[in-house]
C-alpha positions in Angstrom: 1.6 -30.3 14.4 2.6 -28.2 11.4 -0.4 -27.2 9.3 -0.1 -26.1 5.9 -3.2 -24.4 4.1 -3.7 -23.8 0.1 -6.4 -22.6 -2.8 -6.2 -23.2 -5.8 -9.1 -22.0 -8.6 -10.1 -22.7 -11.8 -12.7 -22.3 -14.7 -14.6 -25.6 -15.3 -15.1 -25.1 -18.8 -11.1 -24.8 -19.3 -10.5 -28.6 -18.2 -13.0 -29.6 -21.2 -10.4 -28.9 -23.6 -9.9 -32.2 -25.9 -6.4 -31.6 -27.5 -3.8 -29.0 -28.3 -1.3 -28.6 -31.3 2.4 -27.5 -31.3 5.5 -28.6 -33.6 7.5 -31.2 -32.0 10.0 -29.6 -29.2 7.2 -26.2 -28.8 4.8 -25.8 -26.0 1.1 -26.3 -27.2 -0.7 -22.5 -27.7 -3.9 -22.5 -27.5 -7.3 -20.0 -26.3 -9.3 -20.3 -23.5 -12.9 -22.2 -24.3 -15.0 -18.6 -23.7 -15.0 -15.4 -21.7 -14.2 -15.9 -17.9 -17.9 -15.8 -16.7 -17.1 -15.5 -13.0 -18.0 -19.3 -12.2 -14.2 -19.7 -11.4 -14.5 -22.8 -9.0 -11.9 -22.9 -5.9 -10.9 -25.7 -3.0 -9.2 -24.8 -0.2 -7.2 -27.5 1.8 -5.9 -27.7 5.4 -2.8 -30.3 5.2 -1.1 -32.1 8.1 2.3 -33.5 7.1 1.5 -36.4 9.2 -2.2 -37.4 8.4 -2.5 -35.7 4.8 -5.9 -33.7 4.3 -7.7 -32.6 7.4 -9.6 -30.2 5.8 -11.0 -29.0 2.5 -13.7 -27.2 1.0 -14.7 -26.3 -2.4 -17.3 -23.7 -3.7 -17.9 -21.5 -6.8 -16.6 -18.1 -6.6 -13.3 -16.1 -5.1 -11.5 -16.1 -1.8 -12.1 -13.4 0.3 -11.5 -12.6 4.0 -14.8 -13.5 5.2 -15.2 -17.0 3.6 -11.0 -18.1 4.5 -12.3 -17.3 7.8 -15.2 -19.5 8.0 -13.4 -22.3 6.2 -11.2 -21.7 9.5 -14.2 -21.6 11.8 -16.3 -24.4 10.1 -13.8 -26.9 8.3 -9.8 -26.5 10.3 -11.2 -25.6 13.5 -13.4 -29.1 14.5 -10.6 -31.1 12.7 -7.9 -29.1 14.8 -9.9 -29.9 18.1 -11.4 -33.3 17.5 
């Protein structure tokens, strides 16, 4: 069983964005939608190459130490013994 674990975070209120404007052949430039606010939302997911998602959790704020290791505890842990 190989397991692989990842986060990945983001600001809600940066997916609302409705369109973006660049010359043909140039990346789109454009500001964020407001000041980073600290409601940065972030899912962590425990993947199994051979059954996909085991585990996942998503809450509002930043990983730390203490919450990676209750996703363990709580969410990879059960999956892992069940």
């Amino acid at each position: 069983m190989m397991i692989d674990i990842d986060e990945a975070s983001f600001y809600p209120h940066d997916a609302q964005r409705k369109c973006g404007y660049a010359p043909s052949g140039c990346k789109a430039i454009c500001k964020g939608n407001g000041p980073r606010d600290g409601r940065r939302v972030t899912i962590i997911m425990a993947v199994d190459i051979n059954v996909g998602c085991i585990a996942e959790w998503s809450f509002v704020g930043n990983v730390g130490k203490c919450r990676f290791l209750l996703f363990l505890q709580l969410f990879l842990f059960p999956q892992i013994r069940g």
